[in-house]
C-alpha positions in Angstrom: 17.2 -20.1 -15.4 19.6 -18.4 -12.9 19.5 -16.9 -10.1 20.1 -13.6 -8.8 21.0 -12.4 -5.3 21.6 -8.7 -4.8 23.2 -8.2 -1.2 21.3 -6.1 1.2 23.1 -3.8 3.7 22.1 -3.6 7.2 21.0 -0.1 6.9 18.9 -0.9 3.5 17.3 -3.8 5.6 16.5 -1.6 8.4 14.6 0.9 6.4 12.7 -1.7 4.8 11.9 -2.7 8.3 10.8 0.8 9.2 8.7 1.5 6.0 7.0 -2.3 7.0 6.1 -1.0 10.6 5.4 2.5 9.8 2.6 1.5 6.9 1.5 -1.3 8.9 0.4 1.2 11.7 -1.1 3.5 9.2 -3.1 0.9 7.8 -4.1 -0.7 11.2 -5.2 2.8 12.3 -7.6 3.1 8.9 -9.3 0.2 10.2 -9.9 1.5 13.5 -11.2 4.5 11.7 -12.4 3.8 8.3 -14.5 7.2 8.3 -11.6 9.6 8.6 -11.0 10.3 5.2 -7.7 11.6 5.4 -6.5 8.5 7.2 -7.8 6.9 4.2 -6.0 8.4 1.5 -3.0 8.3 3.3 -4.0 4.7 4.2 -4.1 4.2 0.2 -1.2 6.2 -0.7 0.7 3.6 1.1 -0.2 0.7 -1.3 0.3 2.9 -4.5 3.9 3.4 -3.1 4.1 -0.4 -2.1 2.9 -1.3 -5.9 4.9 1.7 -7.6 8.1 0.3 -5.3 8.1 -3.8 -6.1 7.2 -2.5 -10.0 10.7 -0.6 -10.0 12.3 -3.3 -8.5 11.3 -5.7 -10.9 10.8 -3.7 -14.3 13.2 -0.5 -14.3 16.0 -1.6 -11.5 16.4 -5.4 -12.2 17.1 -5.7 -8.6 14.3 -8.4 -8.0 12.8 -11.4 -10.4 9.1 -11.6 -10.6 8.8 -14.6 -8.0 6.4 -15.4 -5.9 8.2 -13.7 -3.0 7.6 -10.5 -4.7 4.1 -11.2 -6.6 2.4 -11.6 -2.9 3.3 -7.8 -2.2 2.7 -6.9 -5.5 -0.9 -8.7 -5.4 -2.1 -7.2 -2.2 -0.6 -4.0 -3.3 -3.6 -3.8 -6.2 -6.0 -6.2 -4.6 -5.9 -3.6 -1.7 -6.1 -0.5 -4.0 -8.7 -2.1 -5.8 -11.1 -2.2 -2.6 -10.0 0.7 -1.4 -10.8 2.7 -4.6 -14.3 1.2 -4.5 -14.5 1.7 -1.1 -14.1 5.5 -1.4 -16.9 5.9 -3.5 -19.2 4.8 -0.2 -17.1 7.1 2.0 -17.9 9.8 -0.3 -21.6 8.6 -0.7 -21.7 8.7 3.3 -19.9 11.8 3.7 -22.7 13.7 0.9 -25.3 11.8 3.1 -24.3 13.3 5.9 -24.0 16.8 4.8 -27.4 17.1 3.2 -28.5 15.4 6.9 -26.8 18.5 8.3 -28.5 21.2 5.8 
């Protein structure tokens, strides 16, 4: 078994950080407001770019090993696309709800 360590730059780190904070606020702000759908989607665009970007990493650039360090992202990446997905469908129910409501 060896091991691999691919140096990071300070700007590559720095982005990273960024992307962390900015899709942190995104997803914080969902939560606050679960109803606004397009808060939602973008809410869950952000894991399908989290998942799609550890998957490259570790399957088409080779720059990470499948460890645990990048499983976790990876899990919450589909655990919280997963809830998400079935969550829509109720946001979609409510929204359908409401419009009939309306008419």
């Amino acid at each position: 078994c060896s091991l691999v360590l691919y140096a990071v730059n300070g700007l590559q780190a720095r982005t990273f950080g960024v992307w962390t904070l900015l899709s942190s606020v995104i997803r914080c702000l969902c939560a606050i407001d679960i109803r606004n759908r397009t808060l939602y989607h973008i809410t869950l665009f952000t894991f399908f770019l989290a998942l799609a970007h550890f998957l490259s990493e570790v399957f088409i650039y080779h720059t990470a090993a499948l460890t645990i360090g990048v499983m976790a992202p990876l899990m919450v990446a589909s655990f919280s696309i997963l809830g998400m997905l079935i969550g829509l469908q109720y946001l979609e129910v409510e929204a359908l709800s409401q419009n009939k409501k309306k008419n």
